[in-house]
N, C-alpha and C positions, 0 to 999 in steps of 0.2 A: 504494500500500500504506500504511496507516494504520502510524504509528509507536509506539515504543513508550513506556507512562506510565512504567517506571523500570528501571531495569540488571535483567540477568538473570542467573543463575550464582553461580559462585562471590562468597560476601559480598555478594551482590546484594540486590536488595526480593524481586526474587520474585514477582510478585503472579504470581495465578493464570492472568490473560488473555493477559499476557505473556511466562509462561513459555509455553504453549498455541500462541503464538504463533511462538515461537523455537521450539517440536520442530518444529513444521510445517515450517516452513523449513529446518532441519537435515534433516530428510527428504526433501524435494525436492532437496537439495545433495547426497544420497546420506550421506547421517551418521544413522546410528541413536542417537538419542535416548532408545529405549524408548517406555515408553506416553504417546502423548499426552494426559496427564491433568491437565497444571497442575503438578506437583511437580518442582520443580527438585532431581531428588534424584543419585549418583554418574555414573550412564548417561549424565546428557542435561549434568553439567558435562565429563565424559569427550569428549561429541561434539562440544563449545562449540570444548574443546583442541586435537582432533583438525580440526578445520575450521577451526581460526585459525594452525598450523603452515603452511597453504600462506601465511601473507602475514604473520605474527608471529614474531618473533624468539623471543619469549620470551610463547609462549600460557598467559594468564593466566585462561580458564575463565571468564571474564566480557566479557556483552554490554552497554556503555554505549550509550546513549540517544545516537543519531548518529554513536557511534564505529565505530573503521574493520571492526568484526566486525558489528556492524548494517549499515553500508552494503556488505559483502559477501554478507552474508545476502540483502538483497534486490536485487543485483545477478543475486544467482545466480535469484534468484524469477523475474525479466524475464526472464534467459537460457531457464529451463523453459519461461515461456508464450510466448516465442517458437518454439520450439521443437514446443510441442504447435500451435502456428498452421501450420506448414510441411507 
C-alpha cells in the first residue's frame, strides 16, 4: 500500500489524495467516514477518533505519516484482503 504525502485530520495538510485515501481505509475498518470525496471535513475526523480509541489513549483525530493510526489503518487493509482471499 502506497503511503501517505502528509498527516490527515484534524490540523492536518489535508491534501486531497490522502485524505481519499484515509476514508477508504476507514471504510474497510468499518468507520464511516462519509463521502469519499477528499474533504477532511467533521464525519471523517469523527471516524479518524473513533478508530484510534481501540489502541489511543487519548484519540487525537489525526493520521501522521507512519504513525501508529496509519500503521493500523493498513494493518487493518491486509487483515480485509486477507480475508476477501479465504
Amino acid at each position: 500500500m502506497s503511503a501517505l504525502t502528509d498527516s490527515v485530520g484534524k490540523n492536518g495538510a489535508n491534501l486531497k489524495q490522502d485524505v481519499m485515501r484515509v476514508q477508504r481505509l476507514l471504510r474497510t475498518a468499518g468507520f464511516d467516514p462519509g463521502q469519499n470525496d477528499g474533504f477532511c471535513d467533521d464525519q471523517t475526523i469523527a471516524a479518524i477518533r473513533k478508530f484510534q480509541k481501540g489502541f489511543l489513549d487519548e484519540p487525537d483525530g489525526l493520521v501522521n505519516i507512519e504513525g501508529p493510526t496509519w500503521q493500523r489503518l493498513a494493518e487493518a487493509q491486509l487483515q480485509a484482503v486477507d480475508e476477501e482471499r479465504r
